[in-house]
C-alpha positions as CSV (number, residue, x, y, z in Angstrom):
1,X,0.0,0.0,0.0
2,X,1.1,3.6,-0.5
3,X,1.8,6.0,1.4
4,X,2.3,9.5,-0.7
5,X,4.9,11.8,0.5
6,X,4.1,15.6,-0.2
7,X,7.8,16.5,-0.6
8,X,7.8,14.0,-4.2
9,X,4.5,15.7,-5.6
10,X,6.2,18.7,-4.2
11,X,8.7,17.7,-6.4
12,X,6.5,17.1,-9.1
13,X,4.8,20.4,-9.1
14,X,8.7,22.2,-9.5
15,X,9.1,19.8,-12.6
16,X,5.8,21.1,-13.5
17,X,6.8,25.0,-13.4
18,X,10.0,24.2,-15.4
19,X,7.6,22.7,-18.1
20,X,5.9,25.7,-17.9
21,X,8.8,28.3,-18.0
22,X,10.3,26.1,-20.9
23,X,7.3,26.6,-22.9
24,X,5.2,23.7,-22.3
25,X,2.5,22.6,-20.6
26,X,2.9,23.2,-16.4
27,X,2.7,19.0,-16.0
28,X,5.7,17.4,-14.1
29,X,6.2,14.0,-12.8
30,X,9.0,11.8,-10.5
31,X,9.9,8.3,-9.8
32,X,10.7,6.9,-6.4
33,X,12.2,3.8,-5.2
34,X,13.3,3.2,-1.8
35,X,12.7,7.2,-0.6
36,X,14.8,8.2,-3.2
37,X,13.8,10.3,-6.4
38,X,15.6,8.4,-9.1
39,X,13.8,10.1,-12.5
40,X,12.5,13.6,-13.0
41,X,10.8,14.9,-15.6
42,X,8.5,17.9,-17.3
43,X,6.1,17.7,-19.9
44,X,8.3,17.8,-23.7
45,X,5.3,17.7,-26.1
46,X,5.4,21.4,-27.3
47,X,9.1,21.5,-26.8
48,X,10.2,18.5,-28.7
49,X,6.6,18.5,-31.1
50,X,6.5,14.9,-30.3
51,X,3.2,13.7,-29.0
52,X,4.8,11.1,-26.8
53,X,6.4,13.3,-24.7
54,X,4.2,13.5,-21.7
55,X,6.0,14.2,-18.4
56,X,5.4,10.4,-16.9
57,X,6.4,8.6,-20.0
58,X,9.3,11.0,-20.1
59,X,9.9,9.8,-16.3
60,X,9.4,6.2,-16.9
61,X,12.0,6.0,-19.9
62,X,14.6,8.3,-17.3
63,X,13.8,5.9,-14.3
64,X,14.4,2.9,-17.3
65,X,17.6,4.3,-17.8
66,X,19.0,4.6,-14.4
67,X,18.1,1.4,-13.4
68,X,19.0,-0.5,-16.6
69,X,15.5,-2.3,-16.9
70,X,12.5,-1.9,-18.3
71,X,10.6,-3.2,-14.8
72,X,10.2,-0.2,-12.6
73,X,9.2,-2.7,-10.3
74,X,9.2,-1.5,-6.1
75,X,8.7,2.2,-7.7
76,X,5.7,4.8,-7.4
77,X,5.2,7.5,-10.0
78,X,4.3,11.1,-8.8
79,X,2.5,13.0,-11.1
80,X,0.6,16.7,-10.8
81,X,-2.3,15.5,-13.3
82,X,-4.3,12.5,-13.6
83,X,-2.4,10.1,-16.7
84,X,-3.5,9.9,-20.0
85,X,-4.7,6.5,-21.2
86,X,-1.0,5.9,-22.7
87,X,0.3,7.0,-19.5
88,X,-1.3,4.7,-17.5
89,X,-0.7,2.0,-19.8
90,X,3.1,3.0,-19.8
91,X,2.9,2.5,-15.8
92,X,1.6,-1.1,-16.3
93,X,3.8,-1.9,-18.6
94,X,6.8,-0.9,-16.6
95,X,5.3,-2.6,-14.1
96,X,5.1,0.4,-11.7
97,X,4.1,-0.4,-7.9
98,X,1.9,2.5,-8.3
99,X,0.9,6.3,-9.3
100,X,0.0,8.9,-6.9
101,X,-2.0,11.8,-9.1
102,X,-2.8,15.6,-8.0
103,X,-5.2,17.1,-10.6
104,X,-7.8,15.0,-12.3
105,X,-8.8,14.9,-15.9
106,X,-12.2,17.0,-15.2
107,X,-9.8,19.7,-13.8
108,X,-8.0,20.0,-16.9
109,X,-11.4,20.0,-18.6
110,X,-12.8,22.4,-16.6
111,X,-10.0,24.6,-17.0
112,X,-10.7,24.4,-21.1
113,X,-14.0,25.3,-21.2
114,X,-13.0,28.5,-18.9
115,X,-10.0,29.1,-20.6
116,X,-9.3,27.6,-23.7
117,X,-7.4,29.0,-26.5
118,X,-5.2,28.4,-29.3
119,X,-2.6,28.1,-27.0
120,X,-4.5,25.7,-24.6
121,X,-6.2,23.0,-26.3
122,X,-7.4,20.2,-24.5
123,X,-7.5,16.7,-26.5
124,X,-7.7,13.3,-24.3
125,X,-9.5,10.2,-24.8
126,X,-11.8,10.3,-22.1
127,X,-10.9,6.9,-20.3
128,X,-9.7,7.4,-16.5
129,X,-6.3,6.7,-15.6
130,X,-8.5,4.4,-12.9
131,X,-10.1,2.0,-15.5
132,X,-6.8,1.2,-18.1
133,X,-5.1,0.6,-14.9
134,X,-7.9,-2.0,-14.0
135,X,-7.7,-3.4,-17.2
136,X,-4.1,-4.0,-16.9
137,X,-1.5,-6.9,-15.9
138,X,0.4,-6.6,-13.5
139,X,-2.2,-4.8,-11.2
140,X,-0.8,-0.8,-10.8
141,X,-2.3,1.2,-7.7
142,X,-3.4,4.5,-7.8
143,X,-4.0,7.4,-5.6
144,X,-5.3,10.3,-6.8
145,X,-6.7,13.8,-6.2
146,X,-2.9,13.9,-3.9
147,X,-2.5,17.9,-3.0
148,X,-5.2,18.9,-5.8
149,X,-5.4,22.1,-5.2
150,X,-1.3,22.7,-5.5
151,X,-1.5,20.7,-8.6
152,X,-4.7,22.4,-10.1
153,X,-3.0,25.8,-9.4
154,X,-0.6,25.1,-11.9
155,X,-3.4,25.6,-14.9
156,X,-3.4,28.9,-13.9
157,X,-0.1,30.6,-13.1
């Protein structure tokens, strides 16, 4: 079972403003195994125009890396929104121990319809990070809604 630790989504949100001052989107995301943050990451989409580049899958490949394996097994993913379908898959497929999420995917939504723009386009396939991780072998925990409020402040700074 986890336990989430405010100083890694504390963490996460400072990888999140350095997406944002690089010119991305204000989404940021660690790895921890063992106390220790071993992969750090922002959101690279608009930066590197690659699609693929969201801040967890960004994480997971670092976290890969370090560890020489593509198991992430014994290792909890912090991230300041809710994953994206591939995300989540990603997670299970690294065989993550588990995901602790701030903002949720209505957040993000919500913050659209207030505030959209060409800038700010919201696109998702509306699955919940939740239900792909149910679907999924091995089974990945999830706790989410972790400091919300921090993490849904960073749609608007």
């Amino acid at each position: 079972m986890i336990v989430p630790q405010e100083k890694f989504m504390k963490a996460a949100i400072e990888e999140a403003i350095n997406a944002r001052n690089r010119g991305d989107y204000a989404i940021g995301a660690v790895i921890v195994q063992n106390d220790k943050i071993i992969a750090r990451a922002i959101n690279r989409s608009k930066i590197e125009q690659d699609a693929t580049q969201h801040a967890e899958v960004t994480a997971i490949r670092e976290a890969s890396r370090v560890l020489k394996s593509r198991y992430l097994e014994n290792c909890v993913l912090y991230t300041t929104h809710e994953p994206c379908p591939m995300c989540a898959a990603a997670a299970v497929w690294a065989k993550l121990s588990g995901i602790v999420s701030g903002a949720r995917m209505e957040d993000m939504a919500d913050y659209h319809l207030k505030n959209g723009s060409e800038e700010y386009k919201w696109r998702t396939i509306n699955i919940p990070a939740r239900e792909v991780l149910a679907k999924g072998e091995p089974k990945v925990e999830i706790i989410e809604e972790f400091m919300r409020d921090e993490c849904r402040n960073l749609f608007h700074s």
